[in-house]
C-alpha positions in Angstrom: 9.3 -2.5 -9.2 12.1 -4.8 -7.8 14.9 -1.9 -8.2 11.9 0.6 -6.1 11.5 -2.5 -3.1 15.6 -2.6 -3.0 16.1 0.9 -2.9 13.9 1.5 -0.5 15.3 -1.5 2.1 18.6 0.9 1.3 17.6 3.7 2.5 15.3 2.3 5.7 18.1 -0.2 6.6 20.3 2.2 9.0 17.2 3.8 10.7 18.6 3.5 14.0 15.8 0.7 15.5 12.9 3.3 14.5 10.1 1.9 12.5 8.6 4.0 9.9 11.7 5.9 9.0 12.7 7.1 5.4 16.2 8.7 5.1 18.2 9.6 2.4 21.7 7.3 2.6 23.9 5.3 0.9 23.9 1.9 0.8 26.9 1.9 2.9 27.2 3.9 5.5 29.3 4.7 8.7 27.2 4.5 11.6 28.5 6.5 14.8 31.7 4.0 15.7 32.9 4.9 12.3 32.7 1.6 11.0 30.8 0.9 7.2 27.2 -0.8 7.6 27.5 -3.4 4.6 23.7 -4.5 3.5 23.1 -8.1 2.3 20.9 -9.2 -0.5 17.5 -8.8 0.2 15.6 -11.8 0.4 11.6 -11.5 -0.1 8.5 -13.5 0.1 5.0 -12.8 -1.3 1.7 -12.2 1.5 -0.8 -12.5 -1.5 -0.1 -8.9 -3.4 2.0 -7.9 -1.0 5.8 -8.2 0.3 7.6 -9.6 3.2 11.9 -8.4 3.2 14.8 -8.9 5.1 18.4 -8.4 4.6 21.6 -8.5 7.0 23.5 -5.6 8.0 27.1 -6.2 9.0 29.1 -3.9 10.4 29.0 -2.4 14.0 26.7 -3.1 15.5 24.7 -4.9 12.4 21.7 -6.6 12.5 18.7 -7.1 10.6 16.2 -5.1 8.2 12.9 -5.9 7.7 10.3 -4.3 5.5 6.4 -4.9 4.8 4.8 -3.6 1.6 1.5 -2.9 1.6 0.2 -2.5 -2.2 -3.2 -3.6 -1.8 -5.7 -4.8 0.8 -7.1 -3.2 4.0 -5.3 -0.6 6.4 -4.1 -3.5 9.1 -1.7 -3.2 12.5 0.7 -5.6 12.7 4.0 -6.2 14.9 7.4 -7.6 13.9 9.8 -10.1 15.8 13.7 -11.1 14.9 13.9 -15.0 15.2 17.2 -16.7 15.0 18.2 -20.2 14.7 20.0 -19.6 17.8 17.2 -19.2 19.9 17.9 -15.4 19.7 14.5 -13.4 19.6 13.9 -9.8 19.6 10.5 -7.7 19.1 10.5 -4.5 17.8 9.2 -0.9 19.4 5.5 -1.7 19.5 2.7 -2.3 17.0 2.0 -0.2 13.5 -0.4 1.0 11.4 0.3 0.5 7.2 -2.0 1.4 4.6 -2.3 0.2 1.1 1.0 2.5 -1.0 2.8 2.1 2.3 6.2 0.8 3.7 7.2 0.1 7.1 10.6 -1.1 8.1 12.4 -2.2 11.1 16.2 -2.3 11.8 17.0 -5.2 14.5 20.7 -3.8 15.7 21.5 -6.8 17.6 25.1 -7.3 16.2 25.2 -11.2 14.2 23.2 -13.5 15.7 23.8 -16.1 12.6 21.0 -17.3 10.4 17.6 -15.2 11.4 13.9 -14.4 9.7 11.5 -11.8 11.1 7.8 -13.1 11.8 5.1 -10.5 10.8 2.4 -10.6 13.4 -0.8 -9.2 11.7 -2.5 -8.0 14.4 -5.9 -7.3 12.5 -6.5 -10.3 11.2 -4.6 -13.0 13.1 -2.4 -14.0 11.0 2.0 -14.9 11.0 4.1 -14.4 7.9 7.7 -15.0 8.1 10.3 -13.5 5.9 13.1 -15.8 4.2 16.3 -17.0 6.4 18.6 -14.2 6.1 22.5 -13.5 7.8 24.7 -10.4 8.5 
């Protein structure tokens, strides 16, 4: 199950600021400047059954990964926003839609703004849920 979550971080992490994305990459992979996207360790926290992930992305620009999964519960909307220890804060493209089975991801390509988490708005039920401290 772990080796699934990271693997698929992996393969959302260079979808270019586009939630919902699956591609088929590497780990490490040149982005359009030519330069190698390096991922960080993926750091997790548990929403009941569920999963809250973020990892940093160096390279150019790098940034931030985020991933929900949804294994159980009710079909919920919910938002994500980059927080930074620097005061740094970035939403992402607008509210989705996951679904029990389902994985949602967001890259934040904001280049490294230091130590950062990603707040999970759950816009169905009200709730926040911040992923771990992570860095590029």
């Amino acid at each position: 199950m772990i080796a699934r979550r990271i693997s698929a971080i992996a393969l959302t992490a260079m979808c270019a600021a586009v939630p919902l994305a699956t591609l088929s990459i590497s780990a490490a992979q040149a982005d359009s400047s030519g330069t190698a996207a390096v991922l960080g360790a993926v750091k997790c926290v548990p929403i009941g059954d569920n999963e809250l992930c973020a990892r940093g992305i160096t390279g150019t620009p790098g940034g931030y990964n985020v991933a929900y999964y949804k294994n159980v519960g009710s079909t919920l909307t919910a938002r994500f926003r980059l927080m930074c220890i620097n005061g740094f804060q970035k939403d992402d493209n607008g509210a989705f839609s996951i679904s029990p089975g389902q994985v949602r991801s967001f890259v934040f390509a904001v280049g490294n703004q230091g130590s950062c988490r990603v707040r999970m708005q759950d816009l169905t039920n009200g709730g926040y849920y911040y992923s771990p401290y992570v860095v590029p």
